[in-house]
C-alpha positions in Angstrom: -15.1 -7.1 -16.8 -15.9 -6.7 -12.9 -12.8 -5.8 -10.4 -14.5 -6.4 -7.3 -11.5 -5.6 -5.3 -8.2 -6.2 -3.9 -8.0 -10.1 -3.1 -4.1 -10.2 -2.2 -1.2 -8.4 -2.4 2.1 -9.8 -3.1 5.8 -8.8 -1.5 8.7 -9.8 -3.4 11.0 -9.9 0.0 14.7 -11.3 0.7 13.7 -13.3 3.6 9.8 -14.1 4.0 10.5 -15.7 7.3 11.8 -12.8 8.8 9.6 -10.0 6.9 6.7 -12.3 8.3 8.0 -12.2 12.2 7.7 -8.3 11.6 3.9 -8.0 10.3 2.7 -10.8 12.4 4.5 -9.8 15.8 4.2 -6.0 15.3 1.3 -5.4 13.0 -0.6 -7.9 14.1 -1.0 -10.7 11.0 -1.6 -14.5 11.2 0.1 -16.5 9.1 -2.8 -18.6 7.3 -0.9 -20.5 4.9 2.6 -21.3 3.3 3.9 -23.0 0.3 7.6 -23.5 -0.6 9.3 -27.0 -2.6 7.1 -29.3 -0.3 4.4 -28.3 -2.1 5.3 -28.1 -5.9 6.5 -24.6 -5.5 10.2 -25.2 -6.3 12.3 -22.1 -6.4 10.1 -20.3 -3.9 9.3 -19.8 -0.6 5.9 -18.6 0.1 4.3 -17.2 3.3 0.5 -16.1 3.8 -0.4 -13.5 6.3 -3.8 -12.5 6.8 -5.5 -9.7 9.3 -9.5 -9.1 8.9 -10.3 -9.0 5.0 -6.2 -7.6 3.8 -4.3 -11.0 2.8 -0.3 -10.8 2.3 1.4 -12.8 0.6 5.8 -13.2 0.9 7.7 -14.4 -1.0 11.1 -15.0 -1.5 13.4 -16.7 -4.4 15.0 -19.7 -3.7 17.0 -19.2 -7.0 19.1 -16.4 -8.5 16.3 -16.6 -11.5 13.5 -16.5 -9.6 11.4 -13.0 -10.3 11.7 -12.4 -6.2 15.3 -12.7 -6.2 15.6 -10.4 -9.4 13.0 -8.1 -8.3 14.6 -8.1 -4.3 18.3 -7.5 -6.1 16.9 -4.2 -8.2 14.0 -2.7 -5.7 14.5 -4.1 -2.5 11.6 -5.7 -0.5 8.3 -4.2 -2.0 5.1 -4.7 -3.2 5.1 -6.7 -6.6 1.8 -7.9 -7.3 -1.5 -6.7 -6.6 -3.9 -9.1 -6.7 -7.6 -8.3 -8.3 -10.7 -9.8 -7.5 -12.9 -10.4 -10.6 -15.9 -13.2 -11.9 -14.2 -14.6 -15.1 -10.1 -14.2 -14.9 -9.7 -15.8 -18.7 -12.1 -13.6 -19.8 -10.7 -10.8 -17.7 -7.7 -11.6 -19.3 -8.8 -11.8 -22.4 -10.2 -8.7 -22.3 -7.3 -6.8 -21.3 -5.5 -8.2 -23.9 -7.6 -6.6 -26.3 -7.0 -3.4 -24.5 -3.3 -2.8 -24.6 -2.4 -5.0 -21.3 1.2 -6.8 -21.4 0.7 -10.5 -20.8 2.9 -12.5 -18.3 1.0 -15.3 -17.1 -2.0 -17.0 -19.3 -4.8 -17.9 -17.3 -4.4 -21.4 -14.8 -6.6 -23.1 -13.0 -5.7 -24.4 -9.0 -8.1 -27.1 -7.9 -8.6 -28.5 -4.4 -11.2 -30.7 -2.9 -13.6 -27.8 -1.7 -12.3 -25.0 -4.2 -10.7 -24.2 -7.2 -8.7 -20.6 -8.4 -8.2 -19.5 -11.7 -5.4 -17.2 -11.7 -3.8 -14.9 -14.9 -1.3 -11.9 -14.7 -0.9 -8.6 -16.6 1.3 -6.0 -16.2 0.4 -2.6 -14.1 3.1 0.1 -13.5 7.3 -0.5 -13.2 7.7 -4.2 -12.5 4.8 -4.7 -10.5 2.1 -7.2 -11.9 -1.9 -7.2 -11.6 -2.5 -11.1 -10.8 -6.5 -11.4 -11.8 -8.2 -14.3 -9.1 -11.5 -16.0 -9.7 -12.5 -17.9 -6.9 -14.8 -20.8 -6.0 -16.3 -23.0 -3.5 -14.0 -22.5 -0.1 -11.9 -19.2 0.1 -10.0 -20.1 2.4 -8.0 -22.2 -0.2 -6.0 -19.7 -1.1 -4.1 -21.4 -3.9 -5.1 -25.0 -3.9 -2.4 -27.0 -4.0 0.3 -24.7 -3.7 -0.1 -23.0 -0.3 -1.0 -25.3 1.9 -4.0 -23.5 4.5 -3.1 -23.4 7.9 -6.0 -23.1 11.3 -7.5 -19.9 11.3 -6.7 -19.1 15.3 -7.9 -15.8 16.6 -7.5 -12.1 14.2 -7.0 -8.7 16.2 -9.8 -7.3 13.8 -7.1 -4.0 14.7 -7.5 -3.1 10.9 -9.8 -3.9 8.3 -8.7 -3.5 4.8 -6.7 -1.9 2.8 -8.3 1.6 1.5 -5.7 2.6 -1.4 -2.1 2.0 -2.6 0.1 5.0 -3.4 2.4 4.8 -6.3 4.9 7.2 -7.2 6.2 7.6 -10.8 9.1 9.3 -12.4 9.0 12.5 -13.6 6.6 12.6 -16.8 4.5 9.5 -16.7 1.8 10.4 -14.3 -0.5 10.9 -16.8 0.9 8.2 -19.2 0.1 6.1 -15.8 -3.5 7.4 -15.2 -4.6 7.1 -19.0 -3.0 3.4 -18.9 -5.5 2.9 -15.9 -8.0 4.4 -17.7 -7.7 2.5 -20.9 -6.6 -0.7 -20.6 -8.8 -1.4 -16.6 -11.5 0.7 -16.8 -10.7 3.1 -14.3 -11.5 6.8 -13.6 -10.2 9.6 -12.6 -11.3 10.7 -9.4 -9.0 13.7 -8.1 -5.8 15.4 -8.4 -3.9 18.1 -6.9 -0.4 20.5 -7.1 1.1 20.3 -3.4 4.1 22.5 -2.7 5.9 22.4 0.8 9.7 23.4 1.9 11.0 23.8 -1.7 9.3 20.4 -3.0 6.5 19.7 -5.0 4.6 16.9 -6.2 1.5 16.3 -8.6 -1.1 13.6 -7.8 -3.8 12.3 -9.4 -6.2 9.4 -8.4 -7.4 6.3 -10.0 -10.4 4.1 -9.0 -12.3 1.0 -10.3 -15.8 1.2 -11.4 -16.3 -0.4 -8.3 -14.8 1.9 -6.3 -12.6 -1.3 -4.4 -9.3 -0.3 -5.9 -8.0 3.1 -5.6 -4.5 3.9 -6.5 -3.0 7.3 -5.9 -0.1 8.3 -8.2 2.6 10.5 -7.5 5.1 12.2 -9.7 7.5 14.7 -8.5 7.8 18.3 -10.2 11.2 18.6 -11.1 11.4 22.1 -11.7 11.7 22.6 -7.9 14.1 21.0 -5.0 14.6 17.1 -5.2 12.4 15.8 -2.4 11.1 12.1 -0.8 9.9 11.1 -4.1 12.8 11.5 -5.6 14.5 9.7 -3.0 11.8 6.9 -3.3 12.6 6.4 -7.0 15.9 6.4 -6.7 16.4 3.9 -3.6 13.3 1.2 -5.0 15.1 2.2 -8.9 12.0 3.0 -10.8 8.6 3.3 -10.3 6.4 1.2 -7.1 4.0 1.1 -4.3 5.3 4.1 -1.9 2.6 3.5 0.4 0.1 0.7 1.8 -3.2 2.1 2.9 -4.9 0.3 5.8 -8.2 1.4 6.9 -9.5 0.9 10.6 -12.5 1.4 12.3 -10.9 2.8 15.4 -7.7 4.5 14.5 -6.8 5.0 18.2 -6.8 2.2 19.5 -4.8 0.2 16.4 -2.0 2.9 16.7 -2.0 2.1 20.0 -1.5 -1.1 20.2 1.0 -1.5 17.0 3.0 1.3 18.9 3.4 -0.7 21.9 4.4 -3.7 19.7 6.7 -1.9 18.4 5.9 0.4 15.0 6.9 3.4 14.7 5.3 5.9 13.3 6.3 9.2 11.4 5.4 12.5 14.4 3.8 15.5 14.1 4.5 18.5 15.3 2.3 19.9 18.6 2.1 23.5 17.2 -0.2 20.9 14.7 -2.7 20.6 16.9 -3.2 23.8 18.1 -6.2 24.6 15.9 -6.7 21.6 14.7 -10.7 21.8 15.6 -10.8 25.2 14.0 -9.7 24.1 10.5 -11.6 20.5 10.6 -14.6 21.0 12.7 -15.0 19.0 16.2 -13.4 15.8 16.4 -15.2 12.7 18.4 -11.8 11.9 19.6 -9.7 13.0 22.7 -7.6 15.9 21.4 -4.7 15.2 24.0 -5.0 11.6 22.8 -4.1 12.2 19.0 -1.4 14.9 20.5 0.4 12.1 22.3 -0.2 9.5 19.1 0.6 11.7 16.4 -2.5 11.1 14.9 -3.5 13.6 11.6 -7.2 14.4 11.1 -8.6 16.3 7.8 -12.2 17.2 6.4 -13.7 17.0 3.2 -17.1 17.7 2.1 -17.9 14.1 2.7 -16.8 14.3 6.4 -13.6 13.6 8.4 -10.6 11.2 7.8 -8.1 10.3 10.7 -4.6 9.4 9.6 -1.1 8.5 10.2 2.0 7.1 8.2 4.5 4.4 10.0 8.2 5.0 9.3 9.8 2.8 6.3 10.7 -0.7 8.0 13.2 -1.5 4.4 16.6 -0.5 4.4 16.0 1.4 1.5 13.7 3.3 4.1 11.1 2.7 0.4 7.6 1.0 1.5 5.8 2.3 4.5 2.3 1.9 6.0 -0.6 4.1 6.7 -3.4 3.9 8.8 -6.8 5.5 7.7 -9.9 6.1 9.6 -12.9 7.3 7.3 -15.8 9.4 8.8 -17.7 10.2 5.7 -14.7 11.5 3.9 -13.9 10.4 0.7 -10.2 12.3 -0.1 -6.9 11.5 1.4 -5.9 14.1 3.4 -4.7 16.4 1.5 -4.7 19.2 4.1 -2.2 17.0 6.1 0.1 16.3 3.3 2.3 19.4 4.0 2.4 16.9 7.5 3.4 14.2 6.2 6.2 15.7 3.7 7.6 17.4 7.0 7.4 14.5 9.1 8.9 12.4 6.5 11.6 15.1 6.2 12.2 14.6 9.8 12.8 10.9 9.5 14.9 11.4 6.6 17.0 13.7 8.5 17.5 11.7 11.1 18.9 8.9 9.2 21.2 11.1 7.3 19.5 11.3 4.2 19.0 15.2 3.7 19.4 18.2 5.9 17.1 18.9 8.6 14.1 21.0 8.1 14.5 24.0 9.6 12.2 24.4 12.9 10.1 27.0 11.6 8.8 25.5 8.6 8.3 22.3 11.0 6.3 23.9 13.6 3.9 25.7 10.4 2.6 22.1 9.6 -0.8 21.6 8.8 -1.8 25.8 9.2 
């Protein structure tokens, strides 16, 4: 069995009209394609969103029944399926089966005049679903006869695709989680780490296709020390899901620029950050003043150098959020700015009311 990589991914959202006004008119999507009752999908609403090679689909229930509407009523708007490339989905299928996997849809065939989809689903981590596509003949069809294509028109080419989802777990099933992964989809472990920061603490391990197309990076929290953002993420989306959407760029400046000035917002940093910033990651081919004034993170590994930032939840639940990754070389995911990111998060937390402030000190020792 072949996962050649990510071919959708799936929100379950309350209203896909308005979740799609947000991606398309800040983030930069097209909508490509849309199915709903008009076209055999009857307790559905269907939206599809497309920018470079990432493809999003929404969707909302149009029923009480309907797995959105269930899935919106216990977690909020989230990610519920991610979608998986492969050569042969019933055999795919099959093959997990054998495994261990937890059927939910057989395989099914879409067919259209220039292409035809064969589609099966299996279960992955919490409620969300690993849908396994095999396509043929035109890709654009994304599901003949059930989301009806729409014209291409022009693509901001701000991002390219998506680099990794991060998943956090409750406490003890991190490496229930990883050996499912390893098990049932063939996938290896690539990394993990202990990261400690203002009382909190988290494990992490990483899980990647044979492929190395799907990466998933799992997080569990370590209760023996204060309740943190993980915490808070499992309970607001009530169980385990997709914390995190990686989207990789080939020029993180500019994209943050531009989805800034459309109106993202992204998590800050604080400026004693920067202060010796070149000394811990080497020079940077980037103007230092530049990724001050973005808030723009940048780490080394022995591959070379990763640029990154994390937008601030857009959910009421203040659950799924975005990040923005720019690979030189580098391989890891930043793990010298994750004492950052949990203070930044903090920040945002705080500012909703969430938690107490962190106190300034700790703040302004980000990243040293």
């Amino acid at each position: 069995m072949d996962i050649n990589g990510i071919d959708h991914i799936e929100l379950y959202v309350g209203d896909a009209r308005q979740a799609a006004y947000y991606y398309r008119t800040a983030v930069g999507f097209r909508l490509r394609g849309q199915g709903g009752p008009e076209t055999g999908l009857t307790d559905q609403r269907s939206l599809l969103l497309a920018h470079a090679d990432i493809r999003m689909l929404l969707t909302s229930g149009l029923t009480a029944e309907h797995p959105a509407s269930t899935y919106v009523q216990r977690h909020g708007d989230g990610i519920a399926v991610v979608a998986l490339e492969v050569d042969d989905a019933a055999g795919a299928y099959a093959e997990l089966m054998g495994r261990g996997a937890t059927g939910v849809t057989p395989p099914r065939t879409y067919t259209g005049a220039d292409a035809e989809v064969v589609i099966a689903e299996v279960g992955g981590f919490g409620d969300v679903l690993h849908r396994l596509v095999q396509r043929r003949g035109d890709r654009s069809e994304f599901l003949p006869g059930a989301i009806d294509p729409l014209p291409a028109g022009g693509d901001d080419k701000l991002l390219a695709e998506i680099d990794h989802l991060a998943v956090c777990v409750p406490p003890g099933q991190l490496d229930e989680t990883v050996k499912h992964y390893e098990k049932v989809f063939g996938f290896a472990q690539t990394f993990e780490e202990h990261v400690e920061v203002a009382g909190q603490a988290m494990n992490s391990k990483v899980v990647q296709s044979p492929s190395g197309r799907v990466t998933i990076v799992l997080l569990e929290p370590d209760t023996s020390r204060r309740p943190g953002q993980i915490e808070d993420f499992l309970r607001w989306h009530a169980g385990a899901g997709v914390q995190h959407l990686g989207l990789r760029t080939d020029d993180i400046v500019t994209a943050v620029g531009a989805l800034a000035d459309r109106g993202v917002r992204f998590a800050g940093t604080p400026a004693a950050y920067y202060d010796d910033l070149e000394r811990r990651v080497g020079p940077i081919d980037a103007p230092l003043d530049r990724l001050r004034d973005l808030s723009i993170l940048v780490d080394s590994d022995h591959g070379g150098q990763l640029l990154q930032i994390f937008t601030e939840s857009m959910h009421v639940r203040r659950t799924l959020f975005l990040e923005l990754i720019e690979r030189r070389g580098a391989t890891t995911f930043g793990s010298g700015n994750i004492k950052a990111l949990y203070e930044a998060k903090e920040r945002e937390l705080a500012a909703a009311g969430a938690i107490p402030a962190v106190a300034a000190g700790t703040a302004e020792g980000a990243g040293a």
